[in-house]
N, C-alpha and C positions, 0 to 999 in steps of 0.2 A: 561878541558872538564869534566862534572858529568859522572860518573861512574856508571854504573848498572851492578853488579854479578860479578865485573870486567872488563866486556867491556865498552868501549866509545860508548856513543850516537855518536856519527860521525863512529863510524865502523859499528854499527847495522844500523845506515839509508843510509848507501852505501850500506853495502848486502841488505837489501830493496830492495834498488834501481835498483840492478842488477839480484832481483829474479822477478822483475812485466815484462810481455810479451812485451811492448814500450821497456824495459830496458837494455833489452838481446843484446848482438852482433849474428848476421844475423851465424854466423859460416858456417859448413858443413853443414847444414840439411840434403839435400839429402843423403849423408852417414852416419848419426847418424839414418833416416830414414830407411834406408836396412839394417844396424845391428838391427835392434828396431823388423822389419819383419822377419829377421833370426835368433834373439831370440826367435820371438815368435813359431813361426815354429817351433824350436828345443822344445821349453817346448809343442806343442799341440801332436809331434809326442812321447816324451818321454811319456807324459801321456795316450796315446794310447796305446804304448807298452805295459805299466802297464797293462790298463785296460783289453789286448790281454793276458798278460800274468796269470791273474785272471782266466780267461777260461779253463786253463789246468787243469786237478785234481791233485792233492797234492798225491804222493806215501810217503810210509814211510821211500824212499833210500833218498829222496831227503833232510832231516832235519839234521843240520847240523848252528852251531851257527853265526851269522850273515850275514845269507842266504838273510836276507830280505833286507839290504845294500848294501851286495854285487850285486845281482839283480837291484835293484836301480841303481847304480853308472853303471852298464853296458848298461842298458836302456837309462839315460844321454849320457853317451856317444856315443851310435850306434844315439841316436835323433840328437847328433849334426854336428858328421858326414855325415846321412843322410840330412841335412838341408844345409851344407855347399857344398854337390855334387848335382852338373848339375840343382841348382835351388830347390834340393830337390822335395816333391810333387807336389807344383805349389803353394800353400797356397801361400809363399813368395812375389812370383812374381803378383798371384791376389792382394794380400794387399797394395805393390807399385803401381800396377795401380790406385786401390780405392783411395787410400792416398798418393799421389805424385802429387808434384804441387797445390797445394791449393785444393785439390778435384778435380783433372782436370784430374787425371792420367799421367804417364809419358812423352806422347805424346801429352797433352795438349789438349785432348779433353773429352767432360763427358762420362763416363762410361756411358752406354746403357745397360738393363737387357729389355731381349725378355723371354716374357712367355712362357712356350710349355705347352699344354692341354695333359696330359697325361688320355683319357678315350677309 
């Protein structure tokens, strides 16, 4: 078989083959789906944190080297904990309804948004 860069044209048109959407195995979706939504939930609430934590004013006790990190990696952390308890904010659970089941929602029927007239 001809060789490109070292790989086999027959290894590069099998991975092809099995990156085109026809090509895929059906897998878990549905739980590849709610990790996908409890990730994202974890990164909207960490970056919330952030931006909450932006708010407070900066004293002079508080400087101290690798504050900025260390803050970070705790924000991580409390977002993913908060996202892994009881459902977290609901984000989660909104985004599996949206996007579960082909756009059907989890219960297989389409999502309905009712306007309210706030005047």
């Amino acid at each position: 078989m001809e060789e490109l860069n070292g790989l086999s044209i027959g290894l590069i048109s099998r991975r092809v083959e099995t990156n085109r959407p026809e090509g895929r195995q059906p897998g878990n979706s549905e739980e590849k789906l709610k990790k996908a939504c409890a990730d994202f939930e974890s990164i909207f609430i960490s970056y919330m944190l952030k931006t909450m934590r932006r708010t407070i004013p900066q004293s002079g006790l508080n400087k101290f080297p690798g504050k900025d990190i260390y803050t970070s990696m705790v924000d991580q952390k409390v977002a993913e904990d908060l996202a892994k308890r009881g459902g977290g904010i609901g984000l989660q659970k909104m985004l599996l309804r949206q996007l579960g089941s082909g756009g059907r929602g989890l219960e297989g029927k389409r999502v309905r948004y009712q306007r309210t007239n706030n005047q």
